[in-house]
Every structure is written in structure tokens, then in C-alpha cells.
C-alpha positions in Angstrom: 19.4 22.0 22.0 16.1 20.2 20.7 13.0 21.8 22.5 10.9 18.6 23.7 7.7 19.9 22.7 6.4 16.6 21.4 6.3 15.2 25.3 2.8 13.6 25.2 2.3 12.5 22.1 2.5 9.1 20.6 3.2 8.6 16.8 2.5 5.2 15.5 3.8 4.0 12.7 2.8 1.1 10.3 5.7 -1.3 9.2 5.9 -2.6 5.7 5.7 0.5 3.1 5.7 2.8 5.6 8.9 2.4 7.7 10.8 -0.8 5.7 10.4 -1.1 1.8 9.7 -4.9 2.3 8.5 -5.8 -0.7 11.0 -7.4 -2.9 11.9 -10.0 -0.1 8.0 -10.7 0.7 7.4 -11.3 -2.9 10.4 -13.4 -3.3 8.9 -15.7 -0.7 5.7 -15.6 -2.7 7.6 -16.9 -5.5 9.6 -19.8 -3.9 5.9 -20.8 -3.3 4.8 -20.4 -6.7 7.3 -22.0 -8.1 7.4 -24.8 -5.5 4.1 -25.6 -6.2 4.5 -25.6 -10.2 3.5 -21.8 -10.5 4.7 -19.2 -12.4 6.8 -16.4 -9.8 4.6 -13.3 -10.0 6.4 -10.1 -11.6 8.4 -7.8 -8.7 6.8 -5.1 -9.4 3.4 -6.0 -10.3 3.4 -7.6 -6.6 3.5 -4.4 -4.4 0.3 -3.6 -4.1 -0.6 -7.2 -2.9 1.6 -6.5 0.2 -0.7 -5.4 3.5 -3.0 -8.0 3.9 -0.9 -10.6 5.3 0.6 -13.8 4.3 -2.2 -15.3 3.4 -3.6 -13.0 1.6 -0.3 -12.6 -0.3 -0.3 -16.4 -1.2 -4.5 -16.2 -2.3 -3.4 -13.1 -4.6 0.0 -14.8 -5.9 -2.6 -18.2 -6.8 -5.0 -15.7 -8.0 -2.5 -14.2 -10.6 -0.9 -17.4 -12.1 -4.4 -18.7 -12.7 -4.4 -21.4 -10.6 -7.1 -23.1 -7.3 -7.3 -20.5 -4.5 -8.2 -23.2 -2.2 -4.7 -24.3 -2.9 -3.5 -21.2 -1.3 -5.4 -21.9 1.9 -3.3 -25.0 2.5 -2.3 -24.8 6.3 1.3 -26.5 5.2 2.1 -24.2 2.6 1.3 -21.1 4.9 3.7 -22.6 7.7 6.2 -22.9 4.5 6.0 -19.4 3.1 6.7 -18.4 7.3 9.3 -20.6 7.3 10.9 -19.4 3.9 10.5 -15.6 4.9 12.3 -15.9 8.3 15.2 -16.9 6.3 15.0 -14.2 4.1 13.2 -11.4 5.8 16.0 -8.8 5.7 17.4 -10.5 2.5 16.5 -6.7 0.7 14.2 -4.9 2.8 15.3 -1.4 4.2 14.2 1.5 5.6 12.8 4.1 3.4 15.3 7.3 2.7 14.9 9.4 5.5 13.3 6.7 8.1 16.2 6.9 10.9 16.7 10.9 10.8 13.4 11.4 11.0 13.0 8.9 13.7 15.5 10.4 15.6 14.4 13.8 15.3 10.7 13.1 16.6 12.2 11.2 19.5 14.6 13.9 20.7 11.5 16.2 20.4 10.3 13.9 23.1 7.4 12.4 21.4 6.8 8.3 22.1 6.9 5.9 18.9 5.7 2.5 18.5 4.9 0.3 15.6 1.2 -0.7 14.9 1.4 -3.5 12.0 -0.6 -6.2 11.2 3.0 -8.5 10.8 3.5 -11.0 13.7 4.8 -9.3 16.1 7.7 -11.9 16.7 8.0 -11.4 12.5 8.3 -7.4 12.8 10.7 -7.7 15.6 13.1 -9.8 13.9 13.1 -7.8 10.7 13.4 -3.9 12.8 16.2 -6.0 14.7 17.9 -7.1 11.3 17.9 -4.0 9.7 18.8 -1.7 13.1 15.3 0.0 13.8 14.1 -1.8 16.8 15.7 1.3 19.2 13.8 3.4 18.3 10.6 2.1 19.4 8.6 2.0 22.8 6.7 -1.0 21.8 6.2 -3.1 18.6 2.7 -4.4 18.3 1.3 -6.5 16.2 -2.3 -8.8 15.8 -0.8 -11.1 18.2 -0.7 -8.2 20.9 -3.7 -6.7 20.5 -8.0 -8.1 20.8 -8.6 -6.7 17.2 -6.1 -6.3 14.4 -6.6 -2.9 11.9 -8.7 -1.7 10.4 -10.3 -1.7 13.9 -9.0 1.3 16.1 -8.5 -1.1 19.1 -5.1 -2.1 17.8 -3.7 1.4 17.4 -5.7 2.6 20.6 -4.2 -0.5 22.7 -1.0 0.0 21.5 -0.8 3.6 22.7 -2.6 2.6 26.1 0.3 -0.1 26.5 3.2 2.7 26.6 1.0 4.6 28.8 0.3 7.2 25.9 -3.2 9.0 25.4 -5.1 8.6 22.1 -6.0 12.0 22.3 -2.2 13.3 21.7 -1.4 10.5 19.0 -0.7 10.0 15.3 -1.4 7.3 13.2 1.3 7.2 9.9 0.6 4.3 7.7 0.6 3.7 3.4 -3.1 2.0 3.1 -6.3 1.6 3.4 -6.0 -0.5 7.2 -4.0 2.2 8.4 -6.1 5.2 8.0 -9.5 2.9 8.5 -7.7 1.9 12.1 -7.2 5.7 13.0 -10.9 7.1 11.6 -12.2 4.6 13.9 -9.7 5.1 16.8 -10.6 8.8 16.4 -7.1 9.9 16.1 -5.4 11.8 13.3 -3.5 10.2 10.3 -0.6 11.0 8.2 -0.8 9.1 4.4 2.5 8.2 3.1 2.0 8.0 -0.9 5.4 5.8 -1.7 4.0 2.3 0.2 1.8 -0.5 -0.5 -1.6 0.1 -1.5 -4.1 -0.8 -4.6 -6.1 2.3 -3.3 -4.5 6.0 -4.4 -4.1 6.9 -0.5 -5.4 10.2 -1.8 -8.6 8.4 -2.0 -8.0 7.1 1.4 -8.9 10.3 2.8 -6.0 10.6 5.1 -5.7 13.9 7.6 -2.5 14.7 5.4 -0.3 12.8 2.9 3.4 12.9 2.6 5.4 11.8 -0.3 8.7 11.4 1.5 9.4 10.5 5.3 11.3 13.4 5.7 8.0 15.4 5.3 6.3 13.4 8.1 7.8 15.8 11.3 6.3 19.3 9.5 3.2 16.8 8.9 3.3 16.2 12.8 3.8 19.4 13.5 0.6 20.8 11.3 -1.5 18.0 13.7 -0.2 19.0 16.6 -0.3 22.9 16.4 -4.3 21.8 14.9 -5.0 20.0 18.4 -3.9 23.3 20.4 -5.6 25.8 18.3 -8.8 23.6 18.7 -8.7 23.1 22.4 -7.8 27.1 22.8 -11.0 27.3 20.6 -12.9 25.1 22.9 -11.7 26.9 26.0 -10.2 23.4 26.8 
């Protein structure tokens, strides 16, 4: 039997390139923009690391790269478009990262509380987790929408932890890029930096608490946090 000796703690995970290699369906969207609009599609894998800021960041970067107006990109109707387009598509490819549901399952039966912290729509993230069978495993699924600041402010991880009556004090932040670890610096709360994701930063620049280069290393990177937090408290007499 699993000891529960995670009770208490809340790990919060970020969505794309952290839990769901998203990518290659984000990017296709992208390109059915492009393309719609007399553009060159952007190359798959030149494309990652413009994944994390959002839609319209996505569609600035993709105008960006084929050389053409970025004001063009700001264009209300062809945001409401590339939304349109992805909904359709938005488990087309995407999947969990090796390891994602194992791990998952393991933290939970240790008794610990996961949630998703993600700067996707909420109503966006929980139609893709649902697609692709994840949404079980989580407490809560919070996006910008959910939250009164989105990362790289702390509020959205520290809200998101308050709303399934968890204590930032005994929580985790996991996430691939730069508004992950920036949300839990300021939040004040540990993070773990997963190196396979989505960022134009190394995440070894990042600076996070501990960096992982496969999921399966996340639960002995939990682990090294929590056993930290005791020994400190012991330290402090706490």
C-alpha cells in the first residue's frame, strides 16, 4: 500500500510542454492562418519555442517570421479564427508527455492535490485534458480567465491553490518556461523546470529550484522539495 505522505501539498502543473506536447496542433493552426492570409506556414519545428505566450502572441511571431505587417496579426477577426480553427483541431496530435499519467497517478495516491495553472483559456485547457483523458486527475483547471492576474504574477498559482483549499506554503510549481518559474519566485513557492517543453530561454537559465528532463523524474524531484521544507522547519524549530 502507498504511504500518503504527500497529504498537504499541492503540485501545480503548467499545460502545454509540460503535461501535453501541444505543439504540432498549435502550430498547425498557426499555419492555416498563414496560409489563409497568403503567408508562408512556419517550419514545425522551428515553431516550438513560439508556444507559451498565447494565441496572440503565436499569430505576432508566425507574421513576424514570414516577413509580413504585425499589425495584421492583431486583427480581432483573425484571432477569433485561429480560436475557432484550434477547437477543431486541438487534440488533432497533442498528447501527454511519456510518463505524464503514471506519474500523475503516483503523486495522487501519495495523497498530494494537483491542479493545472496555464495561461490557455480555461474552457480551451479543459476541452483538450478531456480529449486526450487527463482531466481526472485534476482538483481544478485554472486558467487567466479564473484568476485576477495571469503568470508570471504569483497570484495565479497562489489563487489556484487557495481555490482547492490548499496552502502555498506546502505547494510546487512544475512548468517548462520562463512564466512558470517567474509565477512561483514571486508566489514564493518552489519550482520544478522540466527541460523537454516550450521555451526560447535554456530553463537552466531560468533558475528553477530543480530541473527534470523526463516526467518520470518529477516525483524524486517532489520528494527532494518536500524532505527540504521539513528539514528547514525542524531547523527553524517550526
Amino acid at each position: 500500500m502507498i504511504e500518503r505522505d504527500l497529504e498537504g501539498w499541492t503540485l501545480a502543473f503548467d499545460l502545454d510542454g509540460t503535461l501535453v506536447e501541444t505543439h504540432e496542433d498549435l502550430v498547425g493552426t498557426l499555419n492555416r492562418m498563414l496560409v489563409l492570409n497568403g503567408l508562408p506556414p512556419a517550419p514545425m519545428d522551428g515553431a516550438r519555442n513560439l508556444i507559451g505566450g498565447g494565441a496572440r502572441a503565436l499569430l505576432v511571431h508566425g507574421f513576424e517570421l514570414a516577413g509580413a505587417p504585425v499589425e495584421a496579426a492583431n486583427d480581432p477577426a483573425l484571432f477569433d479564427a485561429f480560436i475557432a480553427d484550434y477547437i477543431d483541431h486541438i487534440a488533432d496530435h497533442s498528447r501527454p508527455f511519456d510518463g505524464v499519467v503514471e506519474t500523475l497517478e503516483t503523486l495522487a495516491a501519495r495523497g498530494a492535490t494537483l491542479i493545472v495553472v496555464t495561461n490557455k483559456r480555461s474552457d480551451l485547457s479543459e476541452l483538450l485534458l478531456g480529449k486526450i483523458d487527463l482531466t481526472k486527475h485534476f482538483a481544478a483547471i485554472v486558467g487567466p480567465d479564473r484568476v485576477s492576474q495571469r503568470k508570471p504574477s504569483g497570484a495565479h498559482v497562489i489563487e489556484a491553490i487557495r481555490s482547492v483549499g490548499g496552502d502555498p506554503a506546502r505547494a510546487v510549481m512544475v512548468g517548462d518556461a520562463a512564466p512558470d518559474i517567474d509565477c512561483a519566485r514571486d508566489a514564493g513557492i518552489p519550482s520544478i523546470g522540466v527541460s523537454f517543453g516550450y521555451t526560447p530561454v535554456p530553463i537552466e537559465d531560468l533558475e528553477p529550484d530543480v530541473i527534470v528532463d523526463a516526467f518520470e523524474d518529477i516525483e524524486e524531484a517532489v520528494d527532494m522539495i518536500v524532505v527540504e521544507h521539513y528539514v528547514t522547519r525542524a531547523l527553524a524549530g517550526a
